[in-house]
Backbone as a printed PyTorch tensor [residue, N CA C, xyz], in Angstrom:
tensor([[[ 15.4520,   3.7560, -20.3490],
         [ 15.3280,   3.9190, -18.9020],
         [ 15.4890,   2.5860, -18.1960]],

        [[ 15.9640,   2.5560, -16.3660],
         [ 16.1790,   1.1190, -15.9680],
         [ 14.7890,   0.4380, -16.1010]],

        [[ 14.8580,  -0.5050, -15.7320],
         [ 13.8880,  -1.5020, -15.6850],
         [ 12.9960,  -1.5070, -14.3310]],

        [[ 11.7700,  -1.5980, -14.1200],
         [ 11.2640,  -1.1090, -12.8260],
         [ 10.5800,  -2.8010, -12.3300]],

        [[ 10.9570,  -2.5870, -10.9240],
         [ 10.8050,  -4.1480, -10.3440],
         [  9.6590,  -3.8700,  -9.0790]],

        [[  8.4050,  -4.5980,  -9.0090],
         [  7.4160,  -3.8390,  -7.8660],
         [  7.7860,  -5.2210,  -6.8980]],

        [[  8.5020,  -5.1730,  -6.0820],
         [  9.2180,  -6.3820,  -4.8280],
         [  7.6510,  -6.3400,  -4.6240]],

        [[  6.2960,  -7.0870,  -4.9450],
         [  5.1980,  -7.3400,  -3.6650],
         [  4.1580,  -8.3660,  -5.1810]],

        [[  3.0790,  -8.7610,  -4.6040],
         [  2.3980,  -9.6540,  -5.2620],
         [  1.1920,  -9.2070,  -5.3150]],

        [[  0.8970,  -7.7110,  -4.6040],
         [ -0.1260,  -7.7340,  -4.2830],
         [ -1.0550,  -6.7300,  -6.1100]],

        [[ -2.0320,  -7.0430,  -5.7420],
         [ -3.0080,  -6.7830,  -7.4740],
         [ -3.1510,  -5.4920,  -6.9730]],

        [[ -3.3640,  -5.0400,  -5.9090],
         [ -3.6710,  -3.1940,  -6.2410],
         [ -2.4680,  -1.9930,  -6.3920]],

        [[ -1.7230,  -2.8700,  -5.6420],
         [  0.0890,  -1.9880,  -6.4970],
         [  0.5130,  -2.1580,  -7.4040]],

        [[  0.2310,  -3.1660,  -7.9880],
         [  0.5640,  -3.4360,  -9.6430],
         [ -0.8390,  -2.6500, -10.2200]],

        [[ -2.0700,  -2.2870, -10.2300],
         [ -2.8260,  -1.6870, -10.7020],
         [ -2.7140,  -0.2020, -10.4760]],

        [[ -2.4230,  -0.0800,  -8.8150],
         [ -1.6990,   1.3090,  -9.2250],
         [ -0.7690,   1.7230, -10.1710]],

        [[  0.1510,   1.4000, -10.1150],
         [  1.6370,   1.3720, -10.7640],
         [  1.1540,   1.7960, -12.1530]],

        [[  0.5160,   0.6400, -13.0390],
         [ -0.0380,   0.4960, -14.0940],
         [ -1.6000,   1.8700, -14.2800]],

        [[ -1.2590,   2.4980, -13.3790],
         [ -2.5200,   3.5210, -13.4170],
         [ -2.0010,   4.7580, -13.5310]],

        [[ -0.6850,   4.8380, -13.4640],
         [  0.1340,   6.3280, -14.1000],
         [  0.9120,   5.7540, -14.8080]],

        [[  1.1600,   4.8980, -15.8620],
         [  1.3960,   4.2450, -16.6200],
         [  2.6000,   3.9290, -16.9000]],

        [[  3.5810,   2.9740, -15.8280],
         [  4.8380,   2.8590, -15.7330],
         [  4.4750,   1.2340, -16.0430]],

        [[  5.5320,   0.5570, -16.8400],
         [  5.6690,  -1.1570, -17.1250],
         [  6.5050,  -1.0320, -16.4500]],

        [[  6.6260,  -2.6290, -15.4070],
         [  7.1930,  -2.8680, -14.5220],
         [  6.6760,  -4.7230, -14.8770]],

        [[  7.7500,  -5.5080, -13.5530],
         [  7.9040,  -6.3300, -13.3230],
         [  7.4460,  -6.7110, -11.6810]],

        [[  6.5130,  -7.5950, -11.7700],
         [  5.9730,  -7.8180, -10.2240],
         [  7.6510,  -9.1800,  -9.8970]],

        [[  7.8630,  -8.4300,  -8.7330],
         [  9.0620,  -9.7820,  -8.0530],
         [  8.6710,  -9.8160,  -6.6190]],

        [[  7.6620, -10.1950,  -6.0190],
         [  7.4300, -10.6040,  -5.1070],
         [  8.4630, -10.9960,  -3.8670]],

        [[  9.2380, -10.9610,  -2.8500],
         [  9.5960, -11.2830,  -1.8870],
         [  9.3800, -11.6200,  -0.8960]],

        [[ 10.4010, -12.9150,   0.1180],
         [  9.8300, -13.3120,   1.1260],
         [ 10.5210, -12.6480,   2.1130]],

        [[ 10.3060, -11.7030,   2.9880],
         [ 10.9940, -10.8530,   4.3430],
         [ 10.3470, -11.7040,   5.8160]],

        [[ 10.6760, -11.5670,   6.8170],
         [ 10.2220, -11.6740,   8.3150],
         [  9.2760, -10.4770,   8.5150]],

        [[  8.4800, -10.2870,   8.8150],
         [  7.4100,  -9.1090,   8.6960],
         [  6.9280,  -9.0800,  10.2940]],

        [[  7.6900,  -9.7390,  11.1270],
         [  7.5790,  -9.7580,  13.0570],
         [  7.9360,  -7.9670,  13.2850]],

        [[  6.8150,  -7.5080,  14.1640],
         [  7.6140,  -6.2210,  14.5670],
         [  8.8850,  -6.5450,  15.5980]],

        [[  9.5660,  -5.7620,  15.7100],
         [ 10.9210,  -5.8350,  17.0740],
         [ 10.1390,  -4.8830,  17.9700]],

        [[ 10.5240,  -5.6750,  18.7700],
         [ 10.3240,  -4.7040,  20.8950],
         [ 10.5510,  -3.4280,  20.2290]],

        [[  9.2950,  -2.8320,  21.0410],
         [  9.3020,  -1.1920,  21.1960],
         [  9.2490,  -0.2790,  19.8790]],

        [[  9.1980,  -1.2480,  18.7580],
         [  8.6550,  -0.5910,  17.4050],
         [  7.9960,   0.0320,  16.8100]],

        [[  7.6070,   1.6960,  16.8250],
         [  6.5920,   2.1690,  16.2190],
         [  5.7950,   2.0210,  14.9870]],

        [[  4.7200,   2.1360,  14.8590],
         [  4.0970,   1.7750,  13.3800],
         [  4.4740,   2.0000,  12.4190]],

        [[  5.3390,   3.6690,  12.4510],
         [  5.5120,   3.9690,  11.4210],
         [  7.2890,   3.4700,  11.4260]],

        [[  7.7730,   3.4700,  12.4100],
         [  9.1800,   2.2300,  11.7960],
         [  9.3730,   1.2610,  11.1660]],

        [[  7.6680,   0.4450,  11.6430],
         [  7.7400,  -0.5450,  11.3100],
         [  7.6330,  -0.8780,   9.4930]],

        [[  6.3410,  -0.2450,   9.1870],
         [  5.9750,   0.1940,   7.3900],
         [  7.6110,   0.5030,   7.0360]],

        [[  8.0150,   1.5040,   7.5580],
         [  8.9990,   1.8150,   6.9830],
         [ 10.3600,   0.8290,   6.9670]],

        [[ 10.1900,   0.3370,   7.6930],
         [ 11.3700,  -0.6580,   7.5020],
         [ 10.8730,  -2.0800,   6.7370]],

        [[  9.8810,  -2.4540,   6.4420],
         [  9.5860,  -3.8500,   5.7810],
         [  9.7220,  -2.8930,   4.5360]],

        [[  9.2740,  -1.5250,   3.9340],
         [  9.3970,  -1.3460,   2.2240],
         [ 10.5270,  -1.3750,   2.5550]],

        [[ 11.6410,  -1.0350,   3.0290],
         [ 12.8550,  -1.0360,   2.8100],
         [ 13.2650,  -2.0540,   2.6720]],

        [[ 12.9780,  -3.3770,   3.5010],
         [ 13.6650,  -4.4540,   3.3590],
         [ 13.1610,  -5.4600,   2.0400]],

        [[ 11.9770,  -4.6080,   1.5690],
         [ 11.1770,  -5.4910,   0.8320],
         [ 12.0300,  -5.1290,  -0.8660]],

        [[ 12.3580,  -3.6930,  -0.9410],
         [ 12.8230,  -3.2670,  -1.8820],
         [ 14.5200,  -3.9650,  -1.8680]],

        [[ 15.2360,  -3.5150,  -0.8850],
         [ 16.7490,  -4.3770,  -1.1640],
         [ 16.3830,  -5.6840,  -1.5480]],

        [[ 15.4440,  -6.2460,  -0.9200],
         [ 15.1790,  -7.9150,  -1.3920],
         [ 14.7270,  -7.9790,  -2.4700]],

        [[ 14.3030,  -7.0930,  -3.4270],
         [ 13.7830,  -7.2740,  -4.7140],
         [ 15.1960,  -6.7380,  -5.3170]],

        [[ 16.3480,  -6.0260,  -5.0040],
         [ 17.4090,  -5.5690,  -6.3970],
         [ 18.2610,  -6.4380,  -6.1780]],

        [[ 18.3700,  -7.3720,  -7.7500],
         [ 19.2700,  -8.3480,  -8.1980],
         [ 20.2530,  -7.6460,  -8.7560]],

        [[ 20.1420,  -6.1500,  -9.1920],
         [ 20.9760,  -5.7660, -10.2220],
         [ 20.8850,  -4.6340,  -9.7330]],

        [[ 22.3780,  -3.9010,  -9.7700],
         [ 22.1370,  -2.6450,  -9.1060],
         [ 21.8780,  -1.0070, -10.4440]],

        [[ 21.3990,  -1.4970, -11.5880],
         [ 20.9280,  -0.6250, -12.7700],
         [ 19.5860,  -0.5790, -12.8230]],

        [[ 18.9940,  -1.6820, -11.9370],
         [ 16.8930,  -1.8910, -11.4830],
         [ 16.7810,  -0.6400, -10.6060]],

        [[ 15.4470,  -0.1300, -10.8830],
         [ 15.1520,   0.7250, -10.0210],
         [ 13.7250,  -0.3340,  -9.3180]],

        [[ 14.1890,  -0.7570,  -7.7400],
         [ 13.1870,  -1.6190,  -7.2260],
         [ 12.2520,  -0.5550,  -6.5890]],

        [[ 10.8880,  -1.1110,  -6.5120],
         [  9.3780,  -0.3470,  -5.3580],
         [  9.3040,  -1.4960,  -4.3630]],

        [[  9.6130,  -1.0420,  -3.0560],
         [  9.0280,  -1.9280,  -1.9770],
         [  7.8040,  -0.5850,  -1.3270]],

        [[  6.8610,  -1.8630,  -0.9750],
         [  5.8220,  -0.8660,  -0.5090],
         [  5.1250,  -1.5040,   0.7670]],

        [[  4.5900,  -0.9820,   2.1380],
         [  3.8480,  -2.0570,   3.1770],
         [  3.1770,  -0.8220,   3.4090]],

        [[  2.1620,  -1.3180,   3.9620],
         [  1.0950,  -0.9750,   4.9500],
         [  0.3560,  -1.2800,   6.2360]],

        [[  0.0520,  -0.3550,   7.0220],
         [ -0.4140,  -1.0860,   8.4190],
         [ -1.6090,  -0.3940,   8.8230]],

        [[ -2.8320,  -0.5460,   9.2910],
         [ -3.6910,  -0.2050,   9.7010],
         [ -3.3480,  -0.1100,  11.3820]],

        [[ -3.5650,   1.1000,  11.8110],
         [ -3.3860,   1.5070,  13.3230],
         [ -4.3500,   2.1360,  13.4250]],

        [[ -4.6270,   1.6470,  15.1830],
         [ -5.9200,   1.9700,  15.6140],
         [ -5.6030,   2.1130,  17.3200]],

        [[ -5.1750,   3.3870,  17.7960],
         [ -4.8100,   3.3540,  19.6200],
         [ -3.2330,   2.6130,  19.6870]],

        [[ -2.8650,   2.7690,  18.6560],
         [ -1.1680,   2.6940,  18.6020],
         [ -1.1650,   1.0000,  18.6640]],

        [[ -2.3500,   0.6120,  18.1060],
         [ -2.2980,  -1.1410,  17.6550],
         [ -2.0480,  -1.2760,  16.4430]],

        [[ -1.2590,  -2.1190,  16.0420],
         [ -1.0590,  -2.3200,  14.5260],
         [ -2.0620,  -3.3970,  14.1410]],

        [[ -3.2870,  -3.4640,  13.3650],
         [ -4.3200,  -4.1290,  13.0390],
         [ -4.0510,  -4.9100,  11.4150]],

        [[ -3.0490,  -6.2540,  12.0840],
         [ -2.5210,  -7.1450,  10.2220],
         [ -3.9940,  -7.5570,   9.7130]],

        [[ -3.0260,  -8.4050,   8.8270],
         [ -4.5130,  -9.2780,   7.8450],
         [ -5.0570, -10.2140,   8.8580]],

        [[ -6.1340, -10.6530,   8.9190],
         [ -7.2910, -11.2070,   9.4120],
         [ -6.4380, -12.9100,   9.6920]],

        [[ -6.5190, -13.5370,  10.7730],
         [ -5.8010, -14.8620,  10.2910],
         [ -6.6830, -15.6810,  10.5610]],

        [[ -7.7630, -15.2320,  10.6470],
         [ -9.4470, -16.2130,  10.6060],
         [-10.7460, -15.1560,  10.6110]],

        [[-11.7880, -15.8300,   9.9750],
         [-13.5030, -14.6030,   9.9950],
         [-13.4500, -13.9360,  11.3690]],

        [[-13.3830, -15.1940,  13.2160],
         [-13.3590, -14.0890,  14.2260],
         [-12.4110, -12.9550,  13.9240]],

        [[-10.9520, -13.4500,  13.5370],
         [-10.4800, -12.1820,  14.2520],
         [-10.6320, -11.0860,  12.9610]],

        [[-11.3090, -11.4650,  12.0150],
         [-11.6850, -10.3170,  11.1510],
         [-13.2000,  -9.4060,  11.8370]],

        [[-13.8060, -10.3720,  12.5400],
         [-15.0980,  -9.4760,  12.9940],
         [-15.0680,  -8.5220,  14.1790]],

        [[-13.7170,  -9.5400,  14.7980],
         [-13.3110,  -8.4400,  15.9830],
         [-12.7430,  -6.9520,  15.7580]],

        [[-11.6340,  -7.1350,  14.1750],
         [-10.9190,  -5.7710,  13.8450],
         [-12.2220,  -4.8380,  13.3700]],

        [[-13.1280,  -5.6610,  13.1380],
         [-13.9340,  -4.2400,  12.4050],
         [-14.8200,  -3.7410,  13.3050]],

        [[-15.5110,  -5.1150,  14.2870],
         [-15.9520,  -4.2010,  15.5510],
         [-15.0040,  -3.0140,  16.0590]],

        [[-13.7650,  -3.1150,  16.5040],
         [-13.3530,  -2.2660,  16.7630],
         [-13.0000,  -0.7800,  16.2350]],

        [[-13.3330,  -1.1240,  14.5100],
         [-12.9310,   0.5040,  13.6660],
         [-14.2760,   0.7030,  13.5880]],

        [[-15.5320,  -0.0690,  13.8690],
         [-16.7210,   0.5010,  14.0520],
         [-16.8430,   1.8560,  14.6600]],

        [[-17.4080,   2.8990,  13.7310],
         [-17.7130,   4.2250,  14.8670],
         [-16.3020,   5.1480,  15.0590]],

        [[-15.3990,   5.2000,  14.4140],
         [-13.9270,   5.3890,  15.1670],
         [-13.1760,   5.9150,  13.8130]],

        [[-12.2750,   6.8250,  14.6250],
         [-10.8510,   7.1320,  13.1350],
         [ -9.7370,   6.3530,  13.7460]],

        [[ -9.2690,   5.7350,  12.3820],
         [ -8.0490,   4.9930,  12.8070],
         [ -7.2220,   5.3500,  11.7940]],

        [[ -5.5320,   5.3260,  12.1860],
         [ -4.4210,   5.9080,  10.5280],
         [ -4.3480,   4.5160,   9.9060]],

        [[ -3.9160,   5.0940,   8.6490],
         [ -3.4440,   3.8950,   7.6340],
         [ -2.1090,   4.7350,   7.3920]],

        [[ -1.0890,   3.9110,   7.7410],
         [  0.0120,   3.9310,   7.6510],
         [  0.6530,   3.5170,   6.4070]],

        [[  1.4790,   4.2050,   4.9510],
         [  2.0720,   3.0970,   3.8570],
         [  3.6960,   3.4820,   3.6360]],

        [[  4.2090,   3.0880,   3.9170],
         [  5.7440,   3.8500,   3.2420],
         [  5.9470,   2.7600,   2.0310]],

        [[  6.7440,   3.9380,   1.1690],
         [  7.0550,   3.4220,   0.1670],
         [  8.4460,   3.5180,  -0.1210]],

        [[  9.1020,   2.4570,  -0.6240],
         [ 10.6590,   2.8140,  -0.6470],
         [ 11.1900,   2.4080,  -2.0660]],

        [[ 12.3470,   2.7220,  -2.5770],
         [ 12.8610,   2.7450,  -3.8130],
         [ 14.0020,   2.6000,  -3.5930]],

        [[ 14.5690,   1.3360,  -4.2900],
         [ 16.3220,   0.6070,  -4.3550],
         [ 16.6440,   0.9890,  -5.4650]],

        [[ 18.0820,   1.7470,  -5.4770],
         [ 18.5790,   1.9890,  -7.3100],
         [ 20.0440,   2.1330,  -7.1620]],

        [[ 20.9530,   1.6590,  -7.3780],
         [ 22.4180,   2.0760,  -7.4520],
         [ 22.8140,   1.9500,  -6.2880]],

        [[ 22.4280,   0.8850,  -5.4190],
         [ 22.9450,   0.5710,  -3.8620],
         [ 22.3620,   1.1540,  -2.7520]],

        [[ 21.6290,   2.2740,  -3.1400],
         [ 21.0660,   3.2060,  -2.3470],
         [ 19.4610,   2.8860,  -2.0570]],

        [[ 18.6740,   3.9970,  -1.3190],
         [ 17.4250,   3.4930,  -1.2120],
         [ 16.5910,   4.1620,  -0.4640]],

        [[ 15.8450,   4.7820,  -0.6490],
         [ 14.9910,   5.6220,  -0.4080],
         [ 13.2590,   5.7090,  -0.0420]],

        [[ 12.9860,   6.2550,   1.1390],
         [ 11.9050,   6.0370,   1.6620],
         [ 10.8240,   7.1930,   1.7140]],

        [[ 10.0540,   6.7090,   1.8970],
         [  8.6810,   7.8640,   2.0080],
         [  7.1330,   7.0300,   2.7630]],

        [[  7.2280,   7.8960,   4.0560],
         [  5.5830,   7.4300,   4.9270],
         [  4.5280,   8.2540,   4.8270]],

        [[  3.3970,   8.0920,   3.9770],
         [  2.4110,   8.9070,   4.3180],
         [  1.2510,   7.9800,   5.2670]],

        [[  0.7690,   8.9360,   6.1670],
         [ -0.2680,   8.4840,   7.1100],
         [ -1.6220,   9.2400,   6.5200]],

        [[ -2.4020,   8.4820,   6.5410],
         [ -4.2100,   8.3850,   6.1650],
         [ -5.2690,   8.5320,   7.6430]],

        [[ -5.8750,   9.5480,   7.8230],
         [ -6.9310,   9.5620,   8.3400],
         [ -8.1860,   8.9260,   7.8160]],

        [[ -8.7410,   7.6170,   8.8060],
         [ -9.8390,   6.9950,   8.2080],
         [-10.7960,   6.7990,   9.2040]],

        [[-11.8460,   7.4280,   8.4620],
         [-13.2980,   7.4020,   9.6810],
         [-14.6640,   6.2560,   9.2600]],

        [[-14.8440,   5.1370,   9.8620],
         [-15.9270,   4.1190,   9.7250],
         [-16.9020,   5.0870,  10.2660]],

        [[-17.8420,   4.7390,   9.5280],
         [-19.3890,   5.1090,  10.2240],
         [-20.0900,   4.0060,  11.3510]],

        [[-20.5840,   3.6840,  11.7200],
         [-20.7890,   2.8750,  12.7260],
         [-21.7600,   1.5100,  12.0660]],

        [[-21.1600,   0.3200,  12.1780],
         [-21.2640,  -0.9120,  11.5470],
         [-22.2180,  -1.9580,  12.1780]],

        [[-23.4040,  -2.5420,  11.5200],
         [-24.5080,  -3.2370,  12.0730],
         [-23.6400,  -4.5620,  12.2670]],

        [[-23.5290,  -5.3390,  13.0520],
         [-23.0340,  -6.8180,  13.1960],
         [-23.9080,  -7.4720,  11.3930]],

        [[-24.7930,  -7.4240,  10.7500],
         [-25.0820,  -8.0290,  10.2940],
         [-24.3720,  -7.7530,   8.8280]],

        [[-23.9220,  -6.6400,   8.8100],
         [-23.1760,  -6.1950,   7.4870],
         [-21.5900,  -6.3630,   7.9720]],

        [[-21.2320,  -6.2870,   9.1080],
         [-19.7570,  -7.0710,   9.5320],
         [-20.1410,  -8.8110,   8.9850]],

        [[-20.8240,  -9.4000,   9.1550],
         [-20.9340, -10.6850,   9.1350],
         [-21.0380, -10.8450,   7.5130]],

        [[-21.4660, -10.1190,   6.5770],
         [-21.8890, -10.2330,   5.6220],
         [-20.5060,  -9.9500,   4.8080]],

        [[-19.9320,  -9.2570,   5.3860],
         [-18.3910,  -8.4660,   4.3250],
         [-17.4410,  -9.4970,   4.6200]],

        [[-17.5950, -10.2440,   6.0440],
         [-16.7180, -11.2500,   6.3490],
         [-16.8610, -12.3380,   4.9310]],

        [[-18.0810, -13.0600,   4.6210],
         [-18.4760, -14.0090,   4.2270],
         [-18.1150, -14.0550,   2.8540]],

        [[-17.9930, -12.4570,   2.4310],
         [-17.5890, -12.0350,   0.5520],
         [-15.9630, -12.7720,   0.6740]],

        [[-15.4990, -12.7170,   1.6850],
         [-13.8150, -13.1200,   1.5700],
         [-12.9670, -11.8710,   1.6000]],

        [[-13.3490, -10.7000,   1.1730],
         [-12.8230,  -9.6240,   0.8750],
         [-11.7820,  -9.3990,   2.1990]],

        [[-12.0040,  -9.4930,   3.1260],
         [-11.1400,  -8.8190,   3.8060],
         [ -9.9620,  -9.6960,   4.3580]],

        [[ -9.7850, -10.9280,   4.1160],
         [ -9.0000, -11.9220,   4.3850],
         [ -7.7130, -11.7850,   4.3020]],

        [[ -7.3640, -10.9570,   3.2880],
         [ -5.6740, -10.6110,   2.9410],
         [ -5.2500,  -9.1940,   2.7560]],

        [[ -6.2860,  -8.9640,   3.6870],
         [ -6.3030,  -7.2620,   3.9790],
         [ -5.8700,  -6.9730,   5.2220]],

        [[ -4.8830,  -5.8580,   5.2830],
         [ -4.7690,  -4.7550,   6.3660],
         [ -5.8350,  -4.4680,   7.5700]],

        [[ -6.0040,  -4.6330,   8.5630],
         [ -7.4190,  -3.9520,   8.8490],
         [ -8.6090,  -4.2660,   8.5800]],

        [[ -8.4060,  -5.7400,   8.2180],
         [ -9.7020,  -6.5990,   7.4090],
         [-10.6980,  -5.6610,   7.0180]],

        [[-10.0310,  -5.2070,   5.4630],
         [-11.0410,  -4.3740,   4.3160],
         [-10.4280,  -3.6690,   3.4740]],

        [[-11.0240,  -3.6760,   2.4270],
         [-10.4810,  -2.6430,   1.4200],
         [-11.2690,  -1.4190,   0.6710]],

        [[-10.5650,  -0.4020,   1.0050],
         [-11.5540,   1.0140,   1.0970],
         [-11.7610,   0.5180,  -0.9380]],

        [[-11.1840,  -0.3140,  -1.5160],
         [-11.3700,   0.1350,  -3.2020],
         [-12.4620,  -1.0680,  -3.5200]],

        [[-12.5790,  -1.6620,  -2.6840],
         [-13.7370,  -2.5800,  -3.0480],
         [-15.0980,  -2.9160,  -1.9500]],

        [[-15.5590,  -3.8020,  -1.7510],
         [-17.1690,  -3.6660,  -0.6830],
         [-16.7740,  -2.9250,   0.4410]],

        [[-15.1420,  -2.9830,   0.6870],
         [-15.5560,  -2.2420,   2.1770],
         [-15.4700,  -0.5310,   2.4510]],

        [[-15.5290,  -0.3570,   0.8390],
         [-15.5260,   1.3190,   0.8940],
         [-16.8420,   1.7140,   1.2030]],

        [[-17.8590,   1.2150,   1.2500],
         [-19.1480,   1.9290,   1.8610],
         [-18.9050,   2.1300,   3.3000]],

        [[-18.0060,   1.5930,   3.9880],
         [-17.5670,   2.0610,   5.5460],
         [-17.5800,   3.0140,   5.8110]],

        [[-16.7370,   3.3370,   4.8280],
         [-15.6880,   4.6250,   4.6690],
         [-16.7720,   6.1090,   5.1790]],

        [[-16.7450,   6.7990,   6.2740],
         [-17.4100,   7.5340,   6.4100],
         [-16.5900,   9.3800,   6.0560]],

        [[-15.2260,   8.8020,   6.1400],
         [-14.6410,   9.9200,   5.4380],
         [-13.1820,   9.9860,   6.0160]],

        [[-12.0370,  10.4590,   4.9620],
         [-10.8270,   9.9060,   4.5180],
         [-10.1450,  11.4580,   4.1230]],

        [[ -8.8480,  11.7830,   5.4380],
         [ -7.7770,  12.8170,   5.0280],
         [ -6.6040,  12.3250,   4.5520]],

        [[ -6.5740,  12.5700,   3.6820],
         [ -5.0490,  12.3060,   3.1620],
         [ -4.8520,  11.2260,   1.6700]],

        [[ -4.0100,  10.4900,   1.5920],
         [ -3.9920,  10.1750,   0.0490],
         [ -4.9340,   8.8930,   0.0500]],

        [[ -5.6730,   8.4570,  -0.6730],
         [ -6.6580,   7.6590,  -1.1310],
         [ -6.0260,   6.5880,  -1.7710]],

        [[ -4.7430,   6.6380,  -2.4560],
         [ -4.0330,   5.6480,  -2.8100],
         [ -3.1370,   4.8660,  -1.8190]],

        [[ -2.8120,   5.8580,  -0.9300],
         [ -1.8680,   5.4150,   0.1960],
         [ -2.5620,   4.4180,   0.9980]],

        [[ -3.9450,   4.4900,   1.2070],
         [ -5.0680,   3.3830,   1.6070],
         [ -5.2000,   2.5490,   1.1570]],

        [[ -5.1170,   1.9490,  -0.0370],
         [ -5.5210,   1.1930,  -1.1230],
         [ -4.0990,   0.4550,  -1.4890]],

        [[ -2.8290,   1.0010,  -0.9210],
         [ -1.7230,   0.3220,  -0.6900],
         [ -0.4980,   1.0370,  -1.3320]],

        [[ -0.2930,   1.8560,  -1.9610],
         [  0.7860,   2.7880,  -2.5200],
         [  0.1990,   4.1740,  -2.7670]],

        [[  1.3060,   5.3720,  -2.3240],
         [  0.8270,   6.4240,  -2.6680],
         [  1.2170,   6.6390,  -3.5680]],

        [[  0.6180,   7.3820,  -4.5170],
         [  0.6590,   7.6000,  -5.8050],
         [  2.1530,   8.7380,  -6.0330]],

        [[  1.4510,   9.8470,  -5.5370],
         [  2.5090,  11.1580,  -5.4240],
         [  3.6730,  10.7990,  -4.9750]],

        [[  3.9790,  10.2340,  -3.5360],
         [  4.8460,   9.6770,  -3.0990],
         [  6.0080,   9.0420,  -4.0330]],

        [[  5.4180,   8.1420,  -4.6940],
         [  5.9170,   7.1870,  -5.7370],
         [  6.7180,   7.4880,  -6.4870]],

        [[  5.9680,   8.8140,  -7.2650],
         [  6.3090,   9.6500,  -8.3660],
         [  7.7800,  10.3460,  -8.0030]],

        [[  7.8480,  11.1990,  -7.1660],
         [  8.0290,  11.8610,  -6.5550],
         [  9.6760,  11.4450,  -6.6620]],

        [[  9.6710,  10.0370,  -5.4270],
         [ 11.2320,   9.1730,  -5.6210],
         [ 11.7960,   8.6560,  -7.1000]],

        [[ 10.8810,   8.1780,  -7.8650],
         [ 10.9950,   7.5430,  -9.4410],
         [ 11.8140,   8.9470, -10.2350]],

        [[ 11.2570,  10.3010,  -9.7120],
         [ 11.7250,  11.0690, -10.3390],
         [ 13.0410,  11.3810, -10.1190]],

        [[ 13.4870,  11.5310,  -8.8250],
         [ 14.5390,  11.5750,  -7.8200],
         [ 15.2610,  11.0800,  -8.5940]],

        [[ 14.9730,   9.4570,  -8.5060],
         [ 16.1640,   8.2580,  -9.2130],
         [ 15.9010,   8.9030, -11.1000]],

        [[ 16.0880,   9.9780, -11.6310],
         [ 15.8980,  10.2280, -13.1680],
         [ 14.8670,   9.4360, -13.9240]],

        [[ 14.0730,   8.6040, -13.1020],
         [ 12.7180,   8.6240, -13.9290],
         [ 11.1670,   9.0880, -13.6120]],

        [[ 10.9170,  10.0370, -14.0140],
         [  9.8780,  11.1770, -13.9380],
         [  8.9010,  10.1060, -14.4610]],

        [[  7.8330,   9.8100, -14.4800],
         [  6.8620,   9.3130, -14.8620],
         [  6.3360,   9.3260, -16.1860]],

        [[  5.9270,  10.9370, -16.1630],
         [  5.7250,  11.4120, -17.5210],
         [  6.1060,  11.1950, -18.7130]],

        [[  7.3300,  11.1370, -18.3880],
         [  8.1180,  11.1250, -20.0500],
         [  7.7180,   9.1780, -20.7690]],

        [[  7.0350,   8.5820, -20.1190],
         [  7.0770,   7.5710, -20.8350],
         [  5.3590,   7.5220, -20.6730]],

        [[  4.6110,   8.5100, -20.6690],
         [  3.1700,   8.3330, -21.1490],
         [  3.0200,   8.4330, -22.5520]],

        [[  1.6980,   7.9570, -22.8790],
         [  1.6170,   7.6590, -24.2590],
         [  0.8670,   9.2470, -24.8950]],

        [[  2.1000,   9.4450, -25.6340],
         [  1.6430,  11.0180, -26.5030],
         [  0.1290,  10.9420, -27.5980]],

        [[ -0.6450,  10.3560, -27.3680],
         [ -2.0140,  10.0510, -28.2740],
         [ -2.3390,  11.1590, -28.9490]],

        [[ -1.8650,  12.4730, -28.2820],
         [ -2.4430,  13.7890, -29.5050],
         [ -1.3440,  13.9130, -30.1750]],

        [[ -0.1360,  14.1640, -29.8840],
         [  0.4720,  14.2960, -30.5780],
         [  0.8180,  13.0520, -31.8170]],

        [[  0.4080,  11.8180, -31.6660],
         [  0.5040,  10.7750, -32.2050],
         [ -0.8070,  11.0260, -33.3940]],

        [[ -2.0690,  11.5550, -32.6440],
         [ -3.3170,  12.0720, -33.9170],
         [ -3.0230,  12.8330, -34.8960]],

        [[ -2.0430,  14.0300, -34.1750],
         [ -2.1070,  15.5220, -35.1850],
         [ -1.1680,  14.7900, -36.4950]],

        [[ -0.5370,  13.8290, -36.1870],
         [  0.8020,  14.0210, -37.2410],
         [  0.4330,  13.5810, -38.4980]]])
């Protein structure tokens, strides 16, 4: 089968990835990640995996994963934190509130390239300044979306979540599958047969 290339650096898409059990190659890329005038959220996700994935295929026999995410909140796109204020300000504001998590995921293979957006319903429960101040201080939310991550301290927020749980956490799982299969690689066929490997 081709060789699978994850265009991003980030540790929870490579742990996804590695969690329905595909080997791959992390190739990280550098894109412009500025929205353009009049850009919707979900254009926007969708056009950085895209650009993130062509920027990862050197070879057109790779099957590349570009993947982004955006936390929206009142049709604001809420990036990573670029200091503790403006991390205490994003979470004051998802204090108490549903906001989407936006992820598209896209797939480069044979010149071509293919996309997929799922949107996340996410509901905070309402947040004491002293546990905002406290989640700030762990570091956790520094290179996060929405300063936080539902898979680590800042999932006690989490007051309750429609839609994919992976797509939050930075790749949807199904999604994923779904295109990999598209491009002739199904997932499955390269899991590890352990019973059938016992019985013999």
């Amino acid at each position: 089968m081709q060789p699978i290339i994850l265009a991003s650096a980030s540790p929870r898409r490579a742990e996804l990835l590695t969690q329905i059990g595909l080997s791959f190659h992390a190739r990280p890329v550098d894109i412009d990640e500025t929205p353009r005038e009049d850009e919707s959220p979900s254009a926007y996700v969708e056009r950085l995996a895209r650009e993130k994935a062509i920027a990862g295929a050197s070879d057109p026999g790779q099957i590349v994963i570009g993947s982004d995410t955006s936390v929206v909140l009142g049709g604001d796109i809420l990036g990573k934190p670029a200091n503790p204020g403006e991390a205490e300000a994003t979470l004051g504001r998802l204090s108490g509130r549903t906001h989407q998590v936006l992820t598209a995921v896209a797939l480069a293979t044979g010149g071509q390239c293919f996309t997929r957006l799922v949107i996340t319903d996410v509901t905070f429960r309402e947040l004491c300044p002293e546990e905002i101040r406290a989640y700030i201080a762990s570091g956790e939310p520094m290179d996060k979306a929405g300063s936080y991550g539902i898979q680590g301290l800042g999932g006690i927020f989490v007051k309750e979540i429609r839609g994919s749980y992976s797509s939050v956490v930075g790749l949807p799982l199904q999604e994923t599958a779904t295109l990999l299969a598209q491009a002739g690689y199904p997932v499955w066929k390269v899991w590890q047969r352990s019973l059938e490997s016992h019985n013999e």
